[in-house]
N, C-alpha and C positions, 0 to 999 in steps of 0.2 A: 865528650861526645861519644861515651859509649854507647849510651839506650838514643840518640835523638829521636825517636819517635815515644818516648817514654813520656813525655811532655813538652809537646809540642805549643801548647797556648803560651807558656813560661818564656819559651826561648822566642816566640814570636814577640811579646810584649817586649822584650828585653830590645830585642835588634830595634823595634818601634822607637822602643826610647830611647836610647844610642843616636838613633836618628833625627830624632827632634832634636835633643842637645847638639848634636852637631850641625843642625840647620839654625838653633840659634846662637851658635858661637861664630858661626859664618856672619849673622846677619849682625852681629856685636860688630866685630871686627869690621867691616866694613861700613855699620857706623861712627 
């Protein structure tokens, strides 16, 4: 995290997808 504004579209995409894996390891799990 030194430049985060250095590329910001990168690090948005990443957290996104972070996010979805973790929305579908929840939805696994509880089915």
């Amino acid at each position: 995290m030194v430049q985060p504004v250095a590329r910001p579209p990168f690090n948005f995409a990443l957290i996104v997808v972070l996010f979805i894996l973790l929305i579908i390891v929840g939805a696994a799990v509880c089915i």
